[in-house]
N, C-alpha and C positions, 0 to 999 in steps of 0.2 A: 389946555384948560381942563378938560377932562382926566387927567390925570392927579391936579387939584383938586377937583370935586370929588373925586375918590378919595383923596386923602382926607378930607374933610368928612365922608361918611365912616371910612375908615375907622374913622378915631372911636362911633360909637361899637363896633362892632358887631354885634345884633344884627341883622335885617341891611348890614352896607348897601348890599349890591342892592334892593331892592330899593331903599330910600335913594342911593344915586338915580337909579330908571326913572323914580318916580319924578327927579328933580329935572331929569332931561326932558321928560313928557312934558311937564309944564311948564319950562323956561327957555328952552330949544326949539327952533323955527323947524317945519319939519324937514326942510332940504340940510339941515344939518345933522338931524337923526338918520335922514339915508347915508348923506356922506357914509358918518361915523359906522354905522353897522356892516356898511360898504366893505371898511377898512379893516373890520373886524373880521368879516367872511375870507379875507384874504390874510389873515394872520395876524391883524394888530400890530403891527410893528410899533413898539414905544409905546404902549398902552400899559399901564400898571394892569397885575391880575384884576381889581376892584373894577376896575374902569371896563375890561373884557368880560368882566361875569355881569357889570349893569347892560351892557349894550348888546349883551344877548337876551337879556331876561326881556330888554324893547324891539329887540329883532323878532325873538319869538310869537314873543305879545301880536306885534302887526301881521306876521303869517297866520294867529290863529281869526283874526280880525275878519281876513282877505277873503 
């Protein structure tokens, strides 16, 4: 699914990765954002780049939060 939603930010290019985070923050349960960021800290496996540069810009985001 994630890897959809990038492709769909994708397309504008501009601001992708940011409007995917942004789409995850608001549409995403948040045991679903840990998962995912989870998945990412351990390499992404199958994650398009779009999809790995959003879910770090939400990873970040919550350590700067903490």
């Amino acid at each position: 699914m994630a890897n959809q939603i990038g492709a769909f930010f994708g397309a504008q290019k501009i601001g992708a990765a940011a409007g995917m985070a942004e789409h995850l923050r608001k549409f995403w349960a948040p045991h679903m954002r840990e998962t995912i960021c989870e998945h990412v800290r351990h390499g992404g496996v199958g994650l398009e780049p779009i999809a790995i540069e959003a879910v770090k810009i939400l990873d970040a985001e919550k350590k700067g939060a903490a």
